[in-house]
C-alpha positions in Angstrom: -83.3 -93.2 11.1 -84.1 -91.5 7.8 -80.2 -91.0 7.1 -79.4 -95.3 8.2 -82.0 -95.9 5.5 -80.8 -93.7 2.8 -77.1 -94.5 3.7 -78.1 -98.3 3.0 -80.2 -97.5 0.3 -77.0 -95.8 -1.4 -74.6 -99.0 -0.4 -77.5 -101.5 -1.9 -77.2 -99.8 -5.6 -73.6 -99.5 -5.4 -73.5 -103.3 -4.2 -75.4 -104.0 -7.6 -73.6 -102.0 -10.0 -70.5 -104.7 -10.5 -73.5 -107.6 -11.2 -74.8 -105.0 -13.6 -71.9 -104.4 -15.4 -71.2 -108.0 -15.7 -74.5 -108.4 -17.4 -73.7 -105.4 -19.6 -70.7 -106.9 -20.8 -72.5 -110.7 -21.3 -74.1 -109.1 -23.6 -72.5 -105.9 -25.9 -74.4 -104.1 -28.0 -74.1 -105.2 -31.7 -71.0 -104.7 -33.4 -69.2 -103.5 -30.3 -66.6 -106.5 -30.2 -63.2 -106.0 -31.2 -62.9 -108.1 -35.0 -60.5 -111.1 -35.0 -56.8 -110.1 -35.9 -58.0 -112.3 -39.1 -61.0 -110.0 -40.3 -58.9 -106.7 -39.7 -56.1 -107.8 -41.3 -58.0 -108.8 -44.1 -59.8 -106.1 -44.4 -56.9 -103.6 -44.2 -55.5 -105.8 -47.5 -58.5 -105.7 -49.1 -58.8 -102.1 -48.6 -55.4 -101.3 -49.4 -55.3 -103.5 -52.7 -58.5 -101.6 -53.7 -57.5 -98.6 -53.4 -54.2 -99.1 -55.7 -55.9 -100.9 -58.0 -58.4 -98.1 -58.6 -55.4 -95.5 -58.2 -53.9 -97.7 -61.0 -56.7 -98.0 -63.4 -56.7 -94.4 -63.2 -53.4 -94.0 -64.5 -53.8 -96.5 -67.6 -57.0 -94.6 -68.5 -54.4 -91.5 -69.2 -51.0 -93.4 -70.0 -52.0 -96.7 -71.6 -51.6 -97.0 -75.5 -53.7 -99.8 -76.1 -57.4 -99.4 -75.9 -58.0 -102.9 -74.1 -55.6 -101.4 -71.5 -57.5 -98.5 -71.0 -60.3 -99.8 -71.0 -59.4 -102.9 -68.4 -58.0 -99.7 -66.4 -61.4 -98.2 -66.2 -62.8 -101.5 -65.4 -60.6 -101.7 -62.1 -61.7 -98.3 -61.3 -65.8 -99.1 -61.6 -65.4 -102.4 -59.9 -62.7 -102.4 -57.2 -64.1 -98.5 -56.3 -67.9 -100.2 -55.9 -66.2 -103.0 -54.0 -64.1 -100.3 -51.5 -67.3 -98.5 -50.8 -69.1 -102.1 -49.8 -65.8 -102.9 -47.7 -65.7 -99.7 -46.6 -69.3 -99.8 -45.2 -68.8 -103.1 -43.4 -65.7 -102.4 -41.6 -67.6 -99.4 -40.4 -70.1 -101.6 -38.8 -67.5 -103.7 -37.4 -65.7 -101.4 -35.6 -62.5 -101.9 -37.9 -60.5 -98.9 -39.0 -60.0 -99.0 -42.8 -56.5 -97.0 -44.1 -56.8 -94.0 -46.0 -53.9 -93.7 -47.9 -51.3 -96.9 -50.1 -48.7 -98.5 -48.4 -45.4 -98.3 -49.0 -45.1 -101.3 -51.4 -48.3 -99.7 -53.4 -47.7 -96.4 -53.7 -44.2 -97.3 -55.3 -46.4 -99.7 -57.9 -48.3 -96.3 -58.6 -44.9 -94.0 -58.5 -43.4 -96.4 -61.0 -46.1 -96.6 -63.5 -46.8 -92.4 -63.3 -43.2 -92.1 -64.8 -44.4 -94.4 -67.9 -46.7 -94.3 -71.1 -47.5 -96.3 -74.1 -46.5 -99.7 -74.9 -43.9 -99.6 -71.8 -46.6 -98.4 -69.2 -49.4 -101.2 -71.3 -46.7 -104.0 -70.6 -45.6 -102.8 -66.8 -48.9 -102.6 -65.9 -50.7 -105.4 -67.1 -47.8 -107.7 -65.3 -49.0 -106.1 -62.1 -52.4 -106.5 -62.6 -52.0 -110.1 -63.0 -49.6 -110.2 -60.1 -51.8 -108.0 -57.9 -54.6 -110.4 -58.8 -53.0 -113.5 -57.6 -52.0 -111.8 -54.6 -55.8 -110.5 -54.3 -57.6 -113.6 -55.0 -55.5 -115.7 -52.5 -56.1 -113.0 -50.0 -60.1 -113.3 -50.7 -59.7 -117.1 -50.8 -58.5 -117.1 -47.5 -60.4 -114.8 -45.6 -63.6 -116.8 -47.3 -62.4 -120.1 -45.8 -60.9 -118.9 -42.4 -62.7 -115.8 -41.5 -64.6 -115.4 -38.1 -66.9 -112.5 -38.8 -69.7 -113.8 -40.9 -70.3 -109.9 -42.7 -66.2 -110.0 -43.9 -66.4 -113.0 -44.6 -69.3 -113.1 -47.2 -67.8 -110.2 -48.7 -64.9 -111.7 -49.3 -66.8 -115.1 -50.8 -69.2 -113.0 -52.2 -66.5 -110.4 -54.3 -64.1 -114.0 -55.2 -66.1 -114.6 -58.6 -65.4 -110.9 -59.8 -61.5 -111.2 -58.5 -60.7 -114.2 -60.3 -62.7 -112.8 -63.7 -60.2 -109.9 -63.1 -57.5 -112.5 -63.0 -58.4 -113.8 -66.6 -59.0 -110.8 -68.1 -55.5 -109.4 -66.7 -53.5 -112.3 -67.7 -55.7 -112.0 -71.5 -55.1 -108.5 -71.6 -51.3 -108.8 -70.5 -50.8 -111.5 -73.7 -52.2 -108.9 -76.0 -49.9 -106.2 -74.1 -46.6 -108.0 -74.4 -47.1 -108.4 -78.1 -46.9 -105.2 -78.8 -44.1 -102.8 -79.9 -42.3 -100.8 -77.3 
């Protein structure tokens, strides 16, 4: 009799483990779901683009001739750099993988501008600042308008005022550039 009652005992908890697990899965522990494709692709841009625009301001803090370029440069590197590590932090939380290294189309941006100096690297790489900024702000637009997870997307509304101040200042900096000598 013992051995009926333990045998049944065993088949009543293995009967209950699939209702268990359904309730398990009603309810995840936070930040367990997967992102929407939206938020991780947005934040594999966003992560990318920060990383060659810090990589980039870098480089005009060595090669640039004018001091506005430089100094925009080093601007890039103190905000987009604060800005990865926020991104960085949140993706972490969501379970979304950030990239450690440029993609192809960035890492030839950087390759190209590592060859120059002076008034040819001032010029070459204020025109991509101001492209990369267009590129970044409609990016951040975007994800601030159509994003599903509420963390992304307030970083993304939330960092939009400091993009598009970057915008100006890159396409005012860029004027000054392209009226210099070569």
């Amino acid at each position: 009799m013992k051995f009926k009652l333990t045998t049944l005992a065993v088949l009543a908890s293995l009967a209950a483990a699939p209702v268990a697990m359904a309730e398990d899965m009603k309810n995840p522990p936070a930040g367990a779901m997967k992102a929407s494709a939206v938020d991780t692709k947005f934040v594999h841009d966003a992560a990318v683009g920060g990383m060659a625009e810090v990589e980039l301001g870098k480089l005009a803090a060595k090669n640039a001739a004018s001091a506005d370029v430089k100094a925009f440069g080093q601007h890039m590197v103190d905000d987009h750099s604060k800005a990865n590590d926020e991104l960085a932090s949140i993706a972490k939380s969501k379970g979304i993988e950030v990239p450690s290294a440029l993609d192809a189309e960035h890492q030839k941006a950087v390759d190209k501008l590592s060859s120059m100096s002076g008034a040819a690297f001032d010029k070459a790489f204020m025109a991509q600042m101001v492209t990369d900024h267009q590129k970044t702000v409609a990016l951040f637009e975007k994800e601030a308008s159509a994003g599903k997870e509420a963390d992304v997307k307030g970083f993304a509304s939330k960092t939009l005022p400091t993009l598009k101040q970057h915008l100006k200042m890159a396409q005012d900096t860029a004027k000054t550039a392209k009226m210099a000598k070569s």
